[in-house]
N, C-alpha and C positions, 0 to 999 in steps of 0.2 A: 189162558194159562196153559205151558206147557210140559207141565209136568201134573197128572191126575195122581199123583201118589196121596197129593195132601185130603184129597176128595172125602175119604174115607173116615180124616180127622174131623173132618167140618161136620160129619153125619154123628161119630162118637159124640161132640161136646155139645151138638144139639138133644142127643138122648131122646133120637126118635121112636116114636112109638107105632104101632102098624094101623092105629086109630087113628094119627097126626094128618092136615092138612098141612103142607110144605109151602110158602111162599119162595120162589126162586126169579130176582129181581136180574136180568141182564141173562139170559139163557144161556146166548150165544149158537153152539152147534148141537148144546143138547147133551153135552158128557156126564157133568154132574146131573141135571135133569134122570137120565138112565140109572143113574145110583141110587136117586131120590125116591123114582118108584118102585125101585123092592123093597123100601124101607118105611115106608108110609101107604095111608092110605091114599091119599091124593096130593097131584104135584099142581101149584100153578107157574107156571113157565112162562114169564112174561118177556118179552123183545122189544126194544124200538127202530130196530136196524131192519128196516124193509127188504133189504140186500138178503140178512139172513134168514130172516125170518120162512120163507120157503123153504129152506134146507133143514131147519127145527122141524117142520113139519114132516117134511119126507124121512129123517131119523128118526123122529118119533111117531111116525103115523100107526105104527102097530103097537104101541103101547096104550093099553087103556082106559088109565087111570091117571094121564098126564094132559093136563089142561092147556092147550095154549092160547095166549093171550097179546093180542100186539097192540104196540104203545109205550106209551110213557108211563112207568105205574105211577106215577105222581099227579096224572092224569087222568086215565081212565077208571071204570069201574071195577075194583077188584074183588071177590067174595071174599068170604071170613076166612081164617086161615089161623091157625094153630101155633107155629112157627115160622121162622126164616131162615133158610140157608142157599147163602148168595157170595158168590165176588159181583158184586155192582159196581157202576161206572162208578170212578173214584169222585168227577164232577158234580155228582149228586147226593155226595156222603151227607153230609148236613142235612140238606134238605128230607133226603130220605128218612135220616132220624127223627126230626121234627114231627114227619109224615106219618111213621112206624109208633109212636107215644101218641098219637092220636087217637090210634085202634088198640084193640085185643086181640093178646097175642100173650106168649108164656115166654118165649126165649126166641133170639135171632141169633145166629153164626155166621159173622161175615168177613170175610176180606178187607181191609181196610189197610191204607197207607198208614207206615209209621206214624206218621210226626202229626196224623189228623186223631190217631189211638191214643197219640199220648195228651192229647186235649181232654181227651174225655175222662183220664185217669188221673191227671194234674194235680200236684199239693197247692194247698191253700200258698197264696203269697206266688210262687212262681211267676216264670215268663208263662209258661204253656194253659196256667188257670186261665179260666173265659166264663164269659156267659156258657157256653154250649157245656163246660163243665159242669157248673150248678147246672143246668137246667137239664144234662142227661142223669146227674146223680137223682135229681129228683123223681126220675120214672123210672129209672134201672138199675141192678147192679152189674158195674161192668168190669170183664175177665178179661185179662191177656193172655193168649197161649201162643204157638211156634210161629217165629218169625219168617217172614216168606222174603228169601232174598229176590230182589227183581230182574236177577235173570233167570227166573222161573216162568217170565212173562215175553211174551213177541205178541209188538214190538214192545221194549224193554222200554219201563217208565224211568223217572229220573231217580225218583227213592225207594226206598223197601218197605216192606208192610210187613203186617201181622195179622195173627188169626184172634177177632174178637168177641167174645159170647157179651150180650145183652140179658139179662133175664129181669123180665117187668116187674116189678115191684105192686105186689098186692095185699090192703088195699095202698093208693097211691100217700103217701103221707104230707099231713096237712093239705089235704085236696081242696086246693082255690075253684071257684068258678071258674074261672078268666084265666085258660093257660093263657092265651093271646099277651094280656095283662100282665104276666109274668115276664114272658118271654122279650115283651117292650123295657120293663123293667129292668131285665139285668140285661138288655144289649147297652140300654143310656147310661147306667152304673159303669159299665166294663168300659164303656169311653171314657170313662174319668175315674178308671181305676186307682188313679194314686190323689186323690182329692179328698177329704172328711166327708163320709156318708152324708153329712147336714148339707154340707158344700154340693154333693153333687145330684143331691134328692130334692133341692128346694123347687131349679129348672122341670124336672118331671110330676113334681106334683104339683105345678100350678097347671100343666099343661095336658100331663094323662087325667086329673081328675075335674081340670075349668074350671080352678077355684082364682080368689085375688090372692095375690101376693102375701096378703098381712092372715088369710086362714091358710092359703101353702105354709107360713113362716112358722105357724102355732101347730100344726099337724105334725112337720118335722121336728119342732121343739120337742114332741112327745112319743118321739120317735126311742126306739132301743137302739143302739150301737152308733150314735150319731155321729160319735169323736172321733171313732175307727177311720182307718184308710179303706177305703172301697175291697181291695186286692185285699186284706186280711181276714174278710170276712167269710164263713163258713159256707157251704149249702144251706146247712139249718140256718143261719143268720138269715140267707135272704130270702127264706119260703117263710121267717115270720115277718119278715117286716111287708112280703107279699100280702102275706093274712089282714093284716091292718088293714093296710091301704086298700085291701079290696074289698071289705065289707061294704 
């Protein structure tokens, strides 16, 4: 990012405290990192660009309350951490989500392309609803704040983003065992989004729970919202029909 103006908003709508342990996913040179620790207690400053990662160090080497850490955070060992405020590699928005509802955490502010923000924010029935929708409403609520147009960036990506507050949902509602379970769930659902919940639940529950066909047939029968089209059902729709089946 070539413009540090916005730096200062990412730290307001995280509502840092001098207490906070900061997660900062994608360092880079280390600008925002410098913000992060007058503002918190501790920064982890993670990299996976070996190129930079020497140059983090040497900007930040007299700071010292800033953590660095090199790798992949989807890979290595990261400590506990409080919040997040990050522009992360856009490649890894997903997965990082998936990543970040695993652990504890109060709030994340991140950087994020348009059009992957408005997934996450999506009315029931749209193009833009997904599985990643239900399954982020389920651990978070998620904010849109100022749009970052992308020539803020070099090199300039192909779309624009936005600035998006996550903040975790506690405690998690209707808390399944099995996010895993879930998360199998509504990816098979969301490929047959426009098919009757009976139609497209019968395939997953002979095969997520290795039942025969004629006890798959009588579990869906007794199924809630079986007539509906896939795409019209709510987040709560499918964290109960999650409940069920995963007892």
């Amino acid at each position: 990012m070539v413009d540090i103006s916005l730096f200062p908003k990412l730290v307001d709508y995280a509502s840092l405290q001098l207490t906070d342990v900061v997660l900062e996913v994608g360092s880079g040179f280390g600008f925002l990192s410098q913000l992060l620790s007058k503002k918190c207690r501790k920064v982890l400053a993670i990299e996976k660009d070996k190129r930079i990662v020497p140059i983090l160090r040497e900007q930040l080497g007299n700071v010292g309350n800033v953590q660095i850490l090199e790798g992949d955070v989807l890979k290595v060992v990261i400590p506990d951490f409080d919040k997040v405020v990050s522009i992360p590699p856009y490649q890894i928005s997903s997965d990082l989500l998936l990543w970040l509802f695993s652990r504890r955490f109060d709030c994340a502010v991140c950087i994020f392309q348009r059009e992957f923000a408005n997934r996450l924010v999506a009315s029931v029935g749209t193009e833009d609803y997904s599985w990643l929708t239900v399954f982020t409403h389920h651990y978070a609520q998620v904010d849109l704040f100022d749009p970052v147009p992308k020539y803020l960036f070099f090199p300039q990506p192909a779309v624009d983003s936005i600035i998006v507050r996550l903040i975790k949902r506690k405690p998690i509602p209707l808390c399944m065992k099995d996010a895993a379970f879930f998360r199998q769930m509504l990816r098979f659902l969301f490929a047959n989004r426009n098919k009757k919940v009976a139609n497209a639940m019968l395939p997953f529950v002979r095969s997520a729970l290795e039942v025969s066909e004629l006890e798959a047939k009588k579990l869906v029968n007794a199924l809630p919202f079986r007539d509906r089209r896939v795409r019209t059902l709510t987040p709560e729709n499918f964290e109960e029909l999650a409940s069920i089946l995963a007892k």
